[in-house]
DOPAKE-253908 format. One record per residue (C-alpha): residue number from 1; y, z, x. Coordinates in steps of 0.02 Angstrom, whole numbers, plus 32768, in hexadecimal, padded with zeros to 4 digits. Layout:
REM DOPAKE-253908
<site tivo="NUM" py="Y" pz="Z" px="X"/>
...
REM end
This chain:
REM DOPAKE-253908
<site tivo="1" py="1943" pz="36C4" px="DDB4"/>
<site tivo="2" py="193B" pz="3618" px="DDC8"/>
<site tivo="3" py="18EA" pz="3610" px="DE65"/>
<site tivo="4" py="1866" pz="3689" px="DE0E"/>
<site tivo="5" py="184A" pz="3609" px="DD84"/>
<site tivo="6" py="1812" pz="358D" px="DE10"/>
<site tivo="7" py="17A0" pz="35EE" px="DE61"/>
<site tivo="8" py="1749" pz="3637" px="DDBE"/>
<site tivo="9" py="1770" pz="3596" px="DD3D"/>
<site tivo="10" py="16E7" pz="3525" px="DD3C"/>
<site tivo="11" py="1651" pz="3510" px="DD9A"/>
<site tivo="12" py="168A" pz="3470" px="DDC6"/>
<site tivo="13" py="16F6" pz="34BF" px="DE4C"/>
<site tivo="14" py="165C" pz="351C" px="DE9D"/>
<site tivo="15" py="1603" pz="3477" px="DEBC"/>
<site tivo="16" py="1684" pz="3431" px="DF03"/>
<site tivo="17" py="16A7" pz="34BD" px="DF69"/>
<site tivo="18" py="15DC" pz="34C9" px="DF9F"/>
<site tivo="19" py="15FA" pz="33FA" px="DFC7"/>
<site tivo="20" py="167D" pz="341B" px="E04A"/>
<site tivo="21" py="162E" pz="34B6" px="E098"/>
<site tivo="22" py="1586" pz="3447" px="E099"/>
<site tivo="23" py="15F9" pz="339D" px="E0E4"/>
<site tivo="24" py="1647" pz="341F" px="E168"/>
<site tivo="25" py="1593" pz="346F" px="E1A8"/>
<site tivo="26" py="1546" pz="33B9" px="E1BA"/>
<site tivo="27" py="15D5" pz="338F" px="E210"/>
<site tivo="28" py="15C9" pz="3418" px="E27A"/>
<site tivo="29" py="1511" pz="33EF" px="E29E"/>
<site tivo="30" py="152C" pz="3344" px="E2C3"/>
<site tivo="31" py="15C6" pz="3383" px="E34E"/>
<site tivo="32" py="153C" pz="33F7" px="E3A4"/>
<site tivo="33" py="14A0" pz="336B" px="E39B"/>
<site tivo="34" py="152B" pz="32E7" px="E3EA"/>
<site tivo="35" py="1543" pz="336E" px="E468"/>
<site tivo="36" py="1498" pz="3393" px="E495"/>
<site tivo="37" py="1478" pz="32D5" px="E4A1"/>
<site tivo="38" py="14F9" pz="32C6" px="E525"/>
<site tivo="39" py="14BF" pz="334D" px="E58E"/>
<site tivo="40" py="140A" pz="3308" px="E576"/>
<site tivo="41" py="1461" pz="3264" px="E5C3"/>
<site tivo="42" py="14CD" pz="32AA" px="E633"/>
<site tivo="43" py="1425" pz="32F9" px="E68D"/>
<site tivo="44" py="13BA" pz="3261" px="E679"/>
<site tivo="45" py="143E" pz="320E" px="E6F1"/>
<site tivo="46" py="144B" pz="328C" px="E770"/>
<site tivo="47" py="1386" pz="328A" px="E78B"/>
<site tivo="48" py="138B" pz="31D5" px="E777"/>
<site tivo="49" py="1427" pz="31CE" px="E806"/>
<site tivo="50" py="1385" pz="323E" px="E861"/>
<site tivo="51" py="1306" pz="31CC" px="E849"/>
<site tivo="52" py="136B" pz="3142" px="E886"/>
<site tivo="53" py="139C" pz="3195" px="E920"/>
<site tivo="54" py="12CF" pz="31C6" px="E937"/>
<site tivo="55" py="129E" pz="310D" px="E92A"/>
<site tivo="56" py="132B" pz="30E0" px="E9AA"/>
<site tivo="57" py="12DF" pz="315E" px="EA38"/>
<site tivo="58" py="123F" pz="312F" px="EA17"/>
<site tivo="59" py="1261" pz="306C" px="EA28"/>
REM end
């Protein structure tokens, strides 16, 4: 029963349970954007590393 009492108590408990479920999905946004960055970078460099190797044929 006590567990029960938490859940249904106050509604104190349900904003700090929307808080952490809101902290953990912005979190998890930030993770993927990072990600996306990177592999934005990660392909900038390889078509820089072909430009490079373009200008050094054509010199």
């Amino acid at each position: 029963m006590g567990m029960m009492d938490w859940y249904t108590d106050s509604t104190s408990q349900w904003a700090y349970i929307t808080l952490i479920a809101v902290i953990i999905i912005l979190g998890m946004a930030v993770l993927y954007l990072n990600y996306m960055m990177l592999s934005e970078l990660k392909d900038m460099k390889r078509l820089l590393e072909r430009i490079r190797k373009l200008l050094e044929t054509v010199q």
